[in-house]
VEXDREN-2710 file (C-alpha; in Angstrom, 1 decimal):
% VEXDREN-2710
k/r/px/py/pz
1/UNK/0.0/0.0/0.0
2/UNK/3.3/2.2/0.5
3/UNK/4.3/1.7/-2.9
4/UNK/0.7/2.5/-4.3
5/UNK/0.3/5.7/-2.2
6/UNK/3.9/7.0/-3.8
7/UNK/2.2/7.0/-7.1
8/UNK/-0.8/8.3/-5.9
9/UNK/-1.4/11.3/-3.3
10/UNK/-5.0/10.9/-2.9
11/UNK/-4.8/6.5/-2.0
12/UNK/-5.5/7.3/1.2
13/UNK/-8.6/9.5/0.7
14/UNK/-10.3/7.1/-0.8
15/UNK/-9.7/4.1/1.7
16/UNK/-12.1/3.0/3.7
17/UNK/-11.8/1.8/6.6
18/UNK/-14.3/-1.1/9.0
19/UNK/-14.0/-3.4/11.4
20/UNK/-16.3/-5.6/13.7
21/UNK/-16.2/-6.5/17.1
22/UNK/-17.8/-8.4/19.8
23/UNK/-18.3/-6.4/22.7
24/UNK/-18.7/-8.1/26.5
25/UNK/-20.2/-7.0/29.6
26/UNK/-17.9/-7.4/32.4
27/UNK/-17.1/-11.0/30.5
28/UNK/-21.0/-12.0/31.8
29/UNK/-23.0/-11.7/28.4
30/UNK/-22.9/-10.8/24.7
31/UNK/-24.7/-7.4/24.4
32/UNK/-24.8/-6.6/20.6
33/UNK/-22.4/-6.6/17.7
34/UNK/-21.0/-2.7/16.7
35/UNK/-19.9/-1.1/13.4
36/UNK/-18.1/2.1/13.1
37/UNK/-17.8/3.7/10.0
38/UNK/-16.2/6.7/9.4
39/UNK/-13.9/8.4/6.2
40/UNK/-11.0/9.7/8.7
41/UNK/-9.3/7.5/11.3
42/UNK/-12.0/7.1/13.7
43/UNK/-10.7/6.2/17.2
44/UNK/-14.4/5.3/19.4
45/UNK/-14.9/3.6/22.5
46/UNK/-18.2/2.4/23.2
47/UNK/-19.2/1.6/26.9
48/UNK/-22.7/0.3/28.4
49/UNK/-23.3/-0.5/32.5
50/UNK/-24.9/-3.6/32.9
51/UNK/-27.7/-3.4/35.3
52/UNK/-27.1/0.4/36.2
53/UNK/-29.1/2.0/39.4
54/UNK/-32.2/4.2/38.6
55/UNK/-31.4/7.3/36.9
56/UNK/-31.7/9.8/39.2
57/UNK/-33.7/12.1/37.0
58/UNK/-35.5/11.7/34.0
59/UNK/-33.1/13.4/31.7
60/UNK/-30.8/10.5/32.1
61/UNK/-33.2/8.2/31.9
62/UNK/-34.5/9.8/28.7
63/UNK/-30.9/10.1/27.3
64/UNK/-30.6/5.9/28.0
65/UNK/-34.1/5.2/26.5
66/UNK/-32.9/7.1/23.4
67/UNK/-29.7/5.4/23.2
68/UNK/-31.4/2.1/23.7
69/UNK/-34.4/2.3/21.5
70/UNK/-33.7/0.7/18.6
71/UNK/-32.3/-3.0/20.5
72/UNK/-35.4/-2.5/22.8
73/UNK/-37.7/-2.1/19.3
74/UNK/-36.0/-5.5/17.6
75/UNK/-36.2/-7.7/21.2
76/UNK/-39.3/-6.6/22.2
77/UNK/-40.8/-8.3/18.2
78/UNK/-38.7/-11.0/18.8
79/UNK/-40.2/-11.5/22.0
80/UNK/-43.5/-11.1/20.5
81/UNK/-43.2/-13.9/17.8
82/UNK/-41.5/-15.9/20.3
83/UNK/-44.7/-15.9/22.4
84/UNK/-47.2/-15.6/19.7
85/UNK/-45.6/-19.4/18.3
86/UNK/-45.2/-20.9/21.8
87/UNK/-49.4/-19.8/22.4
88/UNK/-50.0/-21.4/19.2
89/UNK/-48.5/-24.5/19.9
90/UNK/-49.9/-24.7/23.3
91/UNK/-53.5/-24.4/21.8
92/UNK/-52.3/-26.5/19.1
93/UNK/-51.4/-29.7/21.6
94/UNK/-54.6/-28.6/23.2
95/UNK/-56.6/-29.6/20.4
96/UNK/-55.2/-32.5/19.4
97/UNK/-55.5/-34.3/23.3
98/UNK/-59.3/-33.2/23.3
99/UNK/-60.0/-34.5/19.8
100/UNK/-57.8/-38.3/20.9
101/UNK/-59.0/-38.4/24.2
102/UNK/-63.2/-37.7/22.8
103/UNK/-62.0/-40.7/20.5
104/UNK/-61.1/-42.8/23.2
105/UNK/-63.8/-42.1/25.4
106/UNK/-66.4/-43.1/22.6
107/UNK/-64.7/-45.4/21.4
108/UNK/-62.9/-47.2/24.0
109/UNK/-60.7/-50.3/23.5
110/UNK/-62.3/-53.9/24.9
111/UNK/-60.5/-54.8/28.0
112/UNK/-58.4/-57.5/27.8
113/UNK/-59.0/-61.2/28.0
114/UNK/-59.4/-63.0/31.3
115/UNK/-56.5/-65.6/31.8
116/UNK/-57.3/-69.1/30.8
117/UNK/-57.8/-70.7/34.0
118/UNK/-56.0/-74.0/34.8
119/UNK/-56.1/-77.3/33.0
120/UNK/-57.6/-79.4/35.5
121/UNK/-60.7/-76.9/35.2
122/UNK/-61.7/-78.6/31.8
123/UNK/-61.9/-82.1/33.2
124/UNK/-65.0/-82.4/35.1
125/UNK/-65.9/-78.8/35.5
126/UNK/-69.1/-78.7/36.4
127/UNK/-69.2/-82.1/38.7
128/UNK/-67.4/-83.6/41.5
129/UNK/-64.1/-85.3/40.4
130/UNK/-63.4/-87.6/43.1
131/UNK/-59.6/-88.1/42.5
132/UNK/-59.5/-84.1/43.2
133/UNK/-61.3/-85.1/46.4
134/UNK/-58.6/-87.8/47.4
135/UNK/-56.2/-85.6/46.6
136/UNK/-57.5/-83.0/48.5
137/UNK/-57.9/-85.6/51.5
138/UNK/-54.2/-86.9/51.1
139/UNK/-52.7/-83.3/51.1
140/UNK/-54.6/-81.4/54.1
141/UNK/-55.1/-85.1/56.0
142/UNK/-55.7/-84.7/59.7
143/UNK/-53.6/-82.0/60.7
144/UNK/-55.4/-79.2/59.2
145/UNK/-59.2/-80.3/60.0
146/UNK/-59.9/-79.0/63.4
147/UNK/-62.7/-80.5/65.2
148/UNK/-65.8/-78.5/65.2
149/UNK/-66.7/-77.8/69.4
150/UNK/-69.3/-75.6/68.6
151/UNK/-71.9/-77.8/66.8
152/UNK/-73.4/-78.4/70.1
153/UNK/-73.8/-74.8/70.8
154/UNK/-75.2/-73.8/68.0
155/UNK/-77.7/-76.6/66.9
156/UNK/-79.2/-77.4/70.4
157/UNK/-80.9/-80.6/68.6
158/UNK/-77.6/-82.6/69.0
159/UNK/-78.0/-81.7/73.0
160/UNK/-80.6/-84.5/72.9
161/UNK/-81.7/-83.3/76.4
162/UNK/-85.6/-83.7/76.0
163/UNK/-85.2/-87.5/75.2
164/UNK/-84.9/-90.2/78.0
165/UNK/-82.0/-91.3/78.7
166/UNK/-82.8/-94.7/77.3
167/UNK/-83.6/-93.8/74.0
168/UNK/-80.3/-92.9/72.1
169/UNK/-81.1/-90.6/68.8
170/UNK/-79.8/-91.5/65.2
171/UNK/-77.8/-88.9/63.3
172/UNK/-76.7/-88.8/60.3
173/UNK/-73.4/-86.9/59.1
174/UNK/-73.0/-86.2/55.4
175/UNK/-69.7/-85.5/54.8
176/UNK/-68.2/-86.7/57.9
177/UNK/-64.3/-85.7/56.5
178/UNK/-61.9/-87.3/58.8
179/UNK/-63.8/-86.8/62.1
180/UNK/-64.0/-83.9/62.9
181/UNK/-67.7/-83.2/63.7
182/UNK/-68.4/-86.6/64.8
183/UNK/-65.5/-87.6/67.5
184/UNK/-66.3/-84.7/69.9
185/UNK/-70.1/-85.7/69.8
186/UNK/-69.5/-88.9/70.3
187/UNK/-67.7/-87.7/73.3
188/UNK/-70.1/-84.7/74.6
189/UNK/-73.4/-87.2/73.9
190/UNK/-75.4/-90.3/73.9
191/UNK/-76.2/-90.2/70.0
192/UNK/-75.9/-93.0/67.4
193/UNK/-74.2/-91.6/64.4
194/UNK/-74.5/-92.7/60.8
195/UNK/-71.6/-91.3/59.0
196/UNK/-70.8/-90.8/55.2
197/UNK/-68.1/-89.1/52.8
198/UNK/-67.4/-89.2/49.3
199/UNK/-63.6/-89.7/49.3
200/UNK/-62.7/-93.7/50.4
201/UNK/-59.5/-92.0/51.7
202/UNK/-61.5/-90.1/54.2
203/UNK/-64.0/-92.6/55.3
204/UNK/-60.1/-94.7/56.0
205/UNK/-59.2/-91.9/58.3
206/UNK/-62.1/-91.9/60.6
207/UNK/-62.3/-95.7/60.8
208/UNK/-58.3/-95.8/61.7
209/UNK/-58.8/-93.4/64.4
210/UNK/-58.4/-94.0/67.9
211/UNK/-61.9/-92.7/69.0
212/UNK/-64.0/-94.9/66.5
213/UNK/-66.2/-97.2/68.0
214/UNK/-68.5/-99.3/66.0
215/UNK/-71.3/-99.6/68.8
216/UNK/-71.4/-95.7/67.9
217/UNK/-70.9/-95.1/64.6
218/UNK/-70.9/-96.7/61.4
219/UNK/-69.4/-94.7/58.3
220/UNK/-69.3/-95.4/54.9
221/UNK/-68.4/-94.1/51.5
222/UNK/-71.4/-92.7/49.5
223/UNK/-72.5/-90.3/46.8
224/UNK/-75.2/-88.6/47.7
225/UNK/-76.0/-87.5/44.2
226/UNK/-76.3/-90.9/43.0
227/UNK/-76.0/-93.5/45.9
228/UNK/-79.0/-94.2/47.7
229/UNK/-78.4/-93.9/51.7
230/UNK/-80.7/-96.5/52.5
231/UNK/-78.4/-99.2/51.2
232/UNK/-76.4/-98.3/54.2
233/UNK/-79.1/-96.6/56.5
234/UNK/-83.1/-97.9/57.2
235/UNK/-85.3/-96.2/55.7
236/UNK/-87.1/-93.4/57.8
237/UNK/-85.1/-94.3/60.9
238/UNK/-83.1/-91.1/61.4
239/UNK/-84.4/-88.3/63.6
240/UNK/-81.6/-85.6/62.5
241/UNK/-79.5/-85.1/59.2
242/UNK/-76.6/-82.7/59.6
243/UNK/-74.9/-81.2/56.0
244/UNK/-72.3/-79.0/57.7
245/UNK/-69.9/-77.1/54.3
246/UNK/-71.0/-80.0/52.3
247/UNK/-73.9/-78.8/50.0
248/UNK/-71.7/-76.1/48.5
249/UNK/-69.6/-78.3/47.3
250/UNK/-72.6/-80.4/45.1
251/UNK/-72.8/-78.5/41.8
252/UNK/-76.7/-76.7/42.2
253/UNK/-77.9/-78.9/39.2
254/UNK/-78.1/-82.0/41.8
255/UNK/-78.4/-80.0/45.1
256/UNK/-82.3/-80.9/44.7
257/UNK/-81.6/-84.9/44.2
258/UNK/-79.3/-85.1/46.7
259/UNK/-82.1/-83.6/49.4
260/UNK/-84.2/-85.6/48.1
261/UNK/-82.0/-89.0/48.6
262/UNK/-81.6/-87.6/52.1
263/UNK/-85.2/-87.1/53.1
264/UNK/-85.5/-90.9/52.8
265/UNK/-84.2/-91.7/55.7
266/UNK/-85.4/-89.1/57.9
267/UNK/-88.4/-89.7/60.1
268/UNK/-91.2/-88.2/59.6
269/UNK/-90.5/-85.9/62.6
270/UNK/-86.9/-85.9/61.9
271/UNK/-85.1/-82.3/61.0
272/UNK/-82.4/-81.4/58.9
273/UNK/-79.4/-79.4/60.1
274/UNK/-77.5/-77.0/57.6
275/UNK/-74.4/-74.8/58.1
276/UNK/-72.7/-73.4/54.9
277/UNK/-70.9/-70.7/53.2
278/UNK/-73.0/-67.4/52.4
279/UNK/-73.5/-65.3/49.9
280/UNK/-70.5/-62.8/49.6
281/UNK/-68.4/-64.0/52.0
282/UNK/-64.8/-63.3/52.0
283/UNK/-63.2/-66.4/50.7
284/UNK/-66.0/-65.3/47.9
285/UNK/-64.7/-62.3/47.1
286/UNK/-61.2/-63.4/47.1
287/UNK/-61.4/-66.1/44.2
288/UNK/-59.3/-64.2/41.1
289/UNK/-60.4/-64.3/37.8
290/UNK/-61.0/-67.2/35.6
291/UNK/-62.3/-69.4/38.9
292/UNK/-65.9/-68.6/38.3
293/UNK/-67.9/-71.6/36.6
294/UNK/-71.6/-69.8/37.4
295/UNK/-73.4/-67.7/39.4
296/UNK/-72.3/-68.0/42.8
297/UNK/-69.9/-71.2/42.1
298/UNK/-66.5/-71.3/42.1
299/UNK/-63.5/-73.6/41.8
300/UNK/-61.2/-73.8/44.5
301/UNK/-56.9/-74.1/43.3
302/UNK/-57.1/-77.6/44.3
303/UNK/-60.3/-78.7/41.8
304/UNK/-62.8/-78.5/44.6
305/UNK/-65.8/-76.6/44.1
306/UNK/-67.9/-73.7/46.2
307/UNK/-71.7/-72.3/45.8
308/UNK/-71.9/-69.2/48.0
309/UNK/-75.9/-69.4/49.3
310/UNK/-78.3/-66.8/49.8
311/UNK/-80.8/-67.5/51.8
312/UNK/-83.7/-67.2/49.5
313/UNK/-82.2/-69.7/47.3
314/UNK/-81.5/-72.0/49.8
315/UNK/-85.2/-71.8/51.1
316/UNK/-87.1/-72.4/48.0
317/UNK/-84.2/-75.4/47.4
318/UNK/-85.1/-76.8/50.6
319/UNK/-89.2/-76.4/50.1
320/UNK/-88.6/-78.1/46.5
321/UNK/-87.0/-81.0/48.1
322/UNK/-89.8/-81.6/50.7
323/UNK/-88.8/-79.9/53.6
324/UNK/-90.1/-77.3/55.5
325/UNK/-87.7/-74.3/57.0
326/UNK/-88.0/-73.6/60.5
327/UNK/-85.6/-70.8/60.4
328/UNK/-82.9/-70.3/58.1
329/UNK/-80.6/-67.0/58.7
330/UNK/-76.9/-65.2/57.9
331/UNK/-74.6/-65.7/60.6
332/UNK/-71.5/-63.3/60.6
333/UNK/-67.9/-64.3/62.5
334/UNK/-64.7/-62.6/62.6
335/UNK/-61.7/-64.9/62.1
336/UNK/-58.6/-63.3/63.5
337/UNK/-55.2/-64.2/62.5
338/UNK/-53.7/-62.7/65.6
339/UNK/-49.8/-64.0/64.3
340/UNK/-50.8/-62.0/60.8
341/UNK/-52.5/-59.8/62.9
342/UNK/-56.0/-59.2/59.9
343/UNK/-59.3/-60.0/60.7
344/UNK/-61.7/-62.2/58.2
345/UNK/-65.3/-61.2/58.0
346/UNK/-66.7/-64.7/57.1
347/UNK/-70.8/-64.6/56.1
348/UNK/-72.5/-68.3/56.6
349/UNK/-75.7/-69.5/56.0
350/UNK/-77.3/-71.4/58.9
351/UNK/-81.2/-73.1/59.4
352/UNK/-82.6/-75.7/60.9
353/UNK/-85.3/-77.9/58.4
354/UNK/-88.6/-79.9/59.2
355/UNK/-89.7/-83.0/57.2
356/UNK/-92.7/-81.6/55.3
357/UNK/-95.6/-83.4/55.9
358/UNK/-97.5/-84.5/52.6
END
């Protein structure tokens, strides 16, 4: 540029000069970029205070606004548009969740499929299986039956206290287990006991206990919904029939014929004794899905079966059969589980039924 200024006076004249820089406030932020332009050598310092105090009077003030006016002009419509697009995409995803979720509510998916339940449901599922019944004997066996010491106090006909004591009634246990209802009664009273079960394995039990007498009981295997009880029992010769947690377990097609096999060998004076699981108790409410076969019947893990009584159906059963009901009501205990430390509300169904006379 030397050399072209010796042949030419006027070089400089006609230069101009620019430059850009990035100017920093107190090395926190970028504040704007600045161009200087000027035809002589321009020497400018440009200074701006960062979050200054309040101008003490409005001429400074004024002198700042002016100063500032034109980066307050472009941030304040860049702000604008800035708001403006977020607004409009807020109303936007607004739209879009009202329109899906008015879609789904009209429209809403099925639910989903209730797990198959297991395979040993599509054996015999609506009738008793009896190998699930020895098998449900064999595993639970003596050690989890506990003998029932409140018959006595809450069916006062097994008290047999208005009878002589030379006359010894007959009852007959359906369902006898392994024992459990009949050894204490044969210990507390005078009574003759017919006894019956449906598992062989059961029946085995009993007979091998200690406490089983044959000039007190006699016990035998029997179907109730097919056998006929007289083959083991006279006819009209038994003045009580107990059926304690045994018709639940009858599928409610033959609940009817099985009454009626036991009305054979009642007297005609005779009553029949029921205690059994009510309508929307807890071990009801408890069952998971896929264990329901009907109304009010269910299907234990173990392939036994449950109907869950109300006592309107349970009183027209009984009058169908023959009988007469003498009272027939709900009867509501708490189990505790003091070492889980929860309390079970348990709803039963309990009555007492007369031999209807034709």
């Amino acid at each position: 540029m030397l050399e072209m200024e010796e042949g030419d006076e006027t070089l400089f004249s006609r230069l101009v000069f620019s430059d850009e820089a990035n100017c920093h406030l107190r090395g926190t932020v970028n504040r704007h970029n600045v161009r200087i332009w000027g035809t002589e050598h321009p020497h400018e310092t440009v200074e701006h205070e960062r979050d200054s105090p309040k101008p003490e009077d409005d001429h400074q003030f004024l002198r700042f606004s002016h100063h500032c006016q034109p980066f307050q002009k472009r941030d304040s419509v860049f702000c604008l548009f800035f708001h403006l697009y977020f607004v409009l995409f807020d109303v936007l995803l607004s739209f879009l969740f009202c329109s899906f979720s008015s879609l789904f509510l009209l429209n809403p998916p099925p639910p989903p499929p209730l797990p198959p339940p297991p395979q040993f449901y599509f054996s015999q599922t609506l009738s008793i299986d009896i190998k699930e019944w020895e098998n449900h004997v064999n595993q639970l066996m003596t050690f989890f039956f506990k003998d029932r010491h409140w018959t006595t106090r809450e069916f006062h006909d097994l008290l047999n206290e208005k009878e002589p004591q030379n006359i010894q009634k007959k009852v007959f246990e359906v369902g006898c287990g392994v024992g459990n209802f009949l050894f204490p009664l044969i210990e507390e009273t005078n009574l003759f006991f017919y006894a019956c079960d449906f598992s062989k394995r059961a029946v085995d039990f009993v007979k091998e206990n200690e406490k089983y007498d044959d000039s007190r009981c006699k016990v035998f295997v029997c179907d109730i919904t097919q056998d006929d009880p007289t083959e083991n029992i006279p006819s009209h010769s038994v003045d009580i029939v107990t059926l304690i947690f045994v018709l639940s377990a009858i599928h409610p097609d033959k609940m009817l014929i099985a009454l009626k096999n036991l009305k054979k060998v009642l007297k005609a004076d005779g009553c029949l004794l029921i205690r059994d699981y009510g309508l929307y108790d807890y071990a009801m409410l408890r069952f998971a899905p896929g264990h329901k076969l009907a109304d009010h019947f269910y299907v234990r893990q173990d392939g036994t079966r449950a109907y869950y009584f109300s006592t309107e159906f349970l009183s027209v059963l009984m009058q169908n059969a023959g009988f007469q009901v003498c009272h027939l009501n709900y009867v509501k205990r708490d189990t505790i589980n003091k070492k889980e430390g929860i309390c079970v509300p348990r709803i039963f169904v309990q009555g007492k039924c007369l031999v209807k006379n034709s």
